[in-house]
VOGU-3710 file (C-alpha; in Angstrom, 3 decimals, decimal comma):
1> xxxxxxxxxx> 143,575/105,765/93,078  140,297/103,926/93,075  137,839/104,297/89,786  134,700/105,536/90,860  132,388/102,526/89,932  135,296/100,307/92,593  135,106/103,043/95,171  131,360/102,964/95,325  130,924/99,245/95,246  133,237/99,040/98,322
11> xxxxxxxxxx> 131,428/101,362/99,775  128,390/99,551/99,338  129,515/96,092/100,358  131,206/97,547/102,957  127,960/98,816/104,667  126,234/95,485/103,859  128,696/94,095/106,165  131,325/92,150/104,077  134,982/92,460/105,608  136,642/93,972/102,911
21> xxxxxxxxxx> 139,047/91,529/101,476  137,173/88,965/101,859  136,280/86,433/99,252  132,604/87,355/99,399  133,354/90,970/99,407  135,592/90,616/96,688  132,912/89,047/94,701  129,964/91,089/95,157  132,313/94,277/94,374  133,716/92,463/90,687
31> xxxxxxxxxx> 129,614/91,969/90,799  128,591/95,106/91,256  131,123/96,543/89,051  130,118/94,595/86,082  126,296/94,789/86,425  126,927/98,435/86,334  128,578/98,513/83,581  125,338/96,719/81,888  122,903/99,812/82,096  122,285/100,557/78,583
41> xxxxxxxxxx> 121,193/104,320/80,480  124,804/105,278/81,133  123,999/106,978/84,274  126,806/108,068/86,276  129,764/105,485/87,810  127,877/106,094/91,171  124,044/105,834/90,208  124,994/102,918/88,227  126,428/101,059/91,239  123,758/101,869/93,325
51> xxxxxxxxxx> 121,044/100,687/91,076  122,451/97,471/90,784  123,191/97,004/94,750  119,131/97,385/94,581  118,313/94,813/92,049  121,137/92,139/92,401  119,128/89,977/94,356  116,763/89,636/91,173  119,706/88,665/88,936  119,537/85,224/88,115
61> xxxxxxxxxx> 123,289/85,582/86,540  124,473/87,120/89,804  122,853/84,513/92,320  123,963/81,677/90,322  127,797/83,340/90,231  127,765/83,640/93,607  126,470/80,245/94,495  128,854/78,901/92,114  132,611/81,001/93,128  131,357/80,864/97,417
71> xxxxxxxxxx> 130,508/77,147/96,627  127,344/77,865/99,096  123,255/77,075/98,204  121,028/79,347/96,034  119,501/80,043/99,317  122,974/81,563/100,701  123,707/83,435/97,386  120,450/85,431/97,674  120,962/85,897/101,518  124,185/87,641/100,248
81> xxxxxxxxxx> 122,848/89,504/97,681  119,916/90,887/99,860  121,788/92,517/101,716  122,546/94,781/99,188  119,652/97,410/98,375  119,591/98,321/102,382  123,280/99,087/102,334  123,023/101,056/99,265  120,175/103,088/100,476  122,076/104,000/103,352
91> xxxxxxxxxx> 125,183/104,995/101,563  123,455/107,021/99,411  121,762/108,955/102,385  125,092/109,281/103,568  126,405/111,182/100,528  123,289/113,642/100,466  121,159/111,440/97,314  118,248/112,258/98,825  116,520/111,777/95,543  117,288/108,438/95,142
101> xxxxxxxxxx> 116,813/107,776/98,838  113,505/108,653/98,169  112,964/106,684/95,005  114,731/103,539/95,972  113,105/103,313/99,285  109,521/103,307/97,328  110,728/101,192/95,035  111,299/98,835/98,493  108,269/99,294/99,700  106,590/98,278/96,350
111> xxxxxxxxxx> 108,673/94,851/96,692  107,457/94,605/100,146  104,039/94,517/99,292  104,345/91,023/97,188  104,176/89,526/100,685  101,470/90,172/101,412  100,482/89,074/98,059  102,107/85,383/98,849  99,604/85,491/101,945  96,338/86,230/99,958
121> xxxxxxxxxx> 97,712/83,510/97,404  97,770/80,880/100,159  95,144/81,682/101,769  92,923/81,644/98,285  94,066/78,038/97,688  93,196/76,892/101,285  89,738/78,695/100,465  89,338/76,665/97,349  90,428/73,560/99,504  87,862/74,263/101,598
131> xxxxxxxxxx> 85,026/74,033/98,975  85,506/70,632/97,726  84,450/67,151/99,576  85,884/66,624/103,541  87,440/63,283/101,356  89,643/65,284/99,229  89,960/67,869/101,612  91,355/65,197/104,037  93,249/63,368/100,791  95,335/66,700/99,971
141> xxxxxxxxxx> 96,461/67,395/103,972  97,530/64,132/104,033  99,790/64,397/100,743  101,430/68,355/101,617  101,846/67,015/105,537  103,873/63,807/104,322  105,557/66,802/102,258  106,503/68,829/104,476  107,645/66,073/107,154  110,087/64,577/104,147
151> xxxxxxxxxx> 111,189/68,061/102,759  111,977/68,964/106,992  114,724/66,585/107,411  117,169/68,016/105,596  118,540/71,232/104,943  118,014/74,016/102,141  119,697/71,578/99,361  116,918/69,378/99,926  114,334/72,287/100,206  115,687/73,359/97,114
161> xxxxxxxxxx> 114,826/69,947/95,758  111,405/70,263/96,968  111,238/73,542/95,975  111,980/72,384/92,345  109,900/69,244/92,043  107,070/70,728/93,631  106,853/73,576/90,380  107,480/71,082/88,090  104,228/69,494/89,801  102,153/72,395/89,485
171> xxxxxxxxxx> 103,513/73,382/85,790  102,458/69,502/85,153  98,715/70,290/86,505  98,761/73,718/84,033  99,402/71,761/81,291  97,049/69,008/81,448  94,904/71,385/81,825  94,176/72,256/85,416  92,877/75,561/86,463  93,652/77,751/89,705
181> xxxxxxxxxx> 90,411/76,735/90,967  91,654/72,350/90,478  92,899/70,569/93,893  95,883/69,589/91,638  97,170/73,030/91,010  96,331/74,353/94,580  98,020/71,176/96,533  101,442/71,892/94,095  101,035/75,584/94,879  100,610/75,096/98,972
191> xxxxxxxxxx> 103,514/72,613/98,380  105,580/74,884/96,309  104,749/78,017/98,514  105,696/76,405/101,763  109,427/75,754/100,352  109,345/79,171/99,369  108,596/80,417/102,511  111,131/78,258/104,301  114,044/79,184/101,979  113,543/82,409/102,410
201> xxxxxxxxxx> 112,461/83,134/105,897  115,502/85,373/107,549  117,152/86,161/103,658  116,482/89,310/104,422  116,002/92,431/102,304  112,321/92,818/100,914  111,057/89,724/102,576  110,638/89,831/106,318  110,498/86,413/108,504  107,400/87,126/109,971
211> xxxxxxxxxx> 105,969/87,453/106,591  107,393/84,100/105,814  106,536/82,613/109,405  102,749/83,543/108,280  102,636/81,707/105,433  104,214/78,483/106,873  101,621/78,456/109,682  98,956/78,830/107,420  100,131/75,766/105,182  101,219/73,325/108,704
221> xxxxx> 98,054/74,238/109,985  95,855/72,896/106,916  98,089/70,012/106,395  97,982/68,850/110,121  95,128/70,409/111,200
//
């Protein structure tokens, strides 16, 4: 006989679409399991599961474990993990939670509007852009388009790369002082937000594609325009 906190992970990896048996299956269930067990609120063995199908993808611990034991990209761990808060919406709806149905799917929909929150980022920077002299204007297009054109030639590992140096770039512009309104921090962010974007189009979960396919246009277009 299964415990209850097994039996409900299964459940929900099953419905995510891991065969079960598999090695990724096997993984997210030992995940899903353990982060369970981690809710100082000791709600029940199938709550607890549940919960932490929805906010798995969030766990640094648990992307980094599964990058690590599938040997696959941060990228591919959170594409796995995404998967999650879907399938455990729908298993709950199949065992009559409508309460948590209801509160998990808000708590979705909440997520869902940080996209659009990405967008109005982006397209504040390009508005800041916008304001300073055609020469820098034309100065910063010409640095995110060589970029992008580098960063395109590989795959995510070398996004991920990208991804990294281009933070450390805008973290570097913070702290010698640059403010949201300086070219410096606003060409690392358009940099850093189109590796975002890219990395993440087609994960999945709270993030659409489209979303994502928005965001990239709006970059490529300034940067080659």
């Amino acid at each position: 006989m299964l415990f209850p906190r097994r039996r409900w992970a299964i459940r929900v990896v099953e419905k995510a679409g891991f065969p079960i048996g598999s090695q990724e299956a096997t993984l997210l269930i030992d995940l899903l399991i353990w982060a369970s067990k981690q809710d100082p609120k000791q709600v029940p063995p199938a709550e607890g599961v549940l919960i932490s199908a929805l906010r798995m993808v969030h766990n640094q611990t648990a992307v980094l474990k599964v990058a690590d034991e599938l040997a696959v990209s941060l990228v591919a761990a959170e594409n796995a993990l995404a998967r999650l808060p879907q399938a455990a919406i729908a298993v709950a709806a199949e065992h009559g939670m409508n309460e948590f149905v209801k509160i998990a799917t808000r708590k979705l929909g909440e997520a869902n509007k940080q996209e659009s929150l990405h967008e109005q980022a982006v397209i504040s920077g390009l508005r800041i852009i916008k304001q300073l002299e055609p020469t820098i204007q034309r100065a910063i297009a010409d640095r995110v388009s060589a970029f992008i054109n580098i960063a395109n030639v590989g795959g995510d590992v070398l996004l991920e790369q990208f991804f990294a140096s281009a933070g450390q770039e805008r973290c570097q512009a913070v702290s010698d002082g640059a403010s949201q309104m300086d070219p410096r921090w606003v060409e690392a962010v358009l940099k850093e937000t189109w590796c975002a974007a890219k990395l993440l189009k087609g994960r999945g979960g709270t993030i659409t594609a489209a979303s994502m396919d928005s965001i990239i246009q709006e970059i490529e277009h300034f940067a080659f325009g």
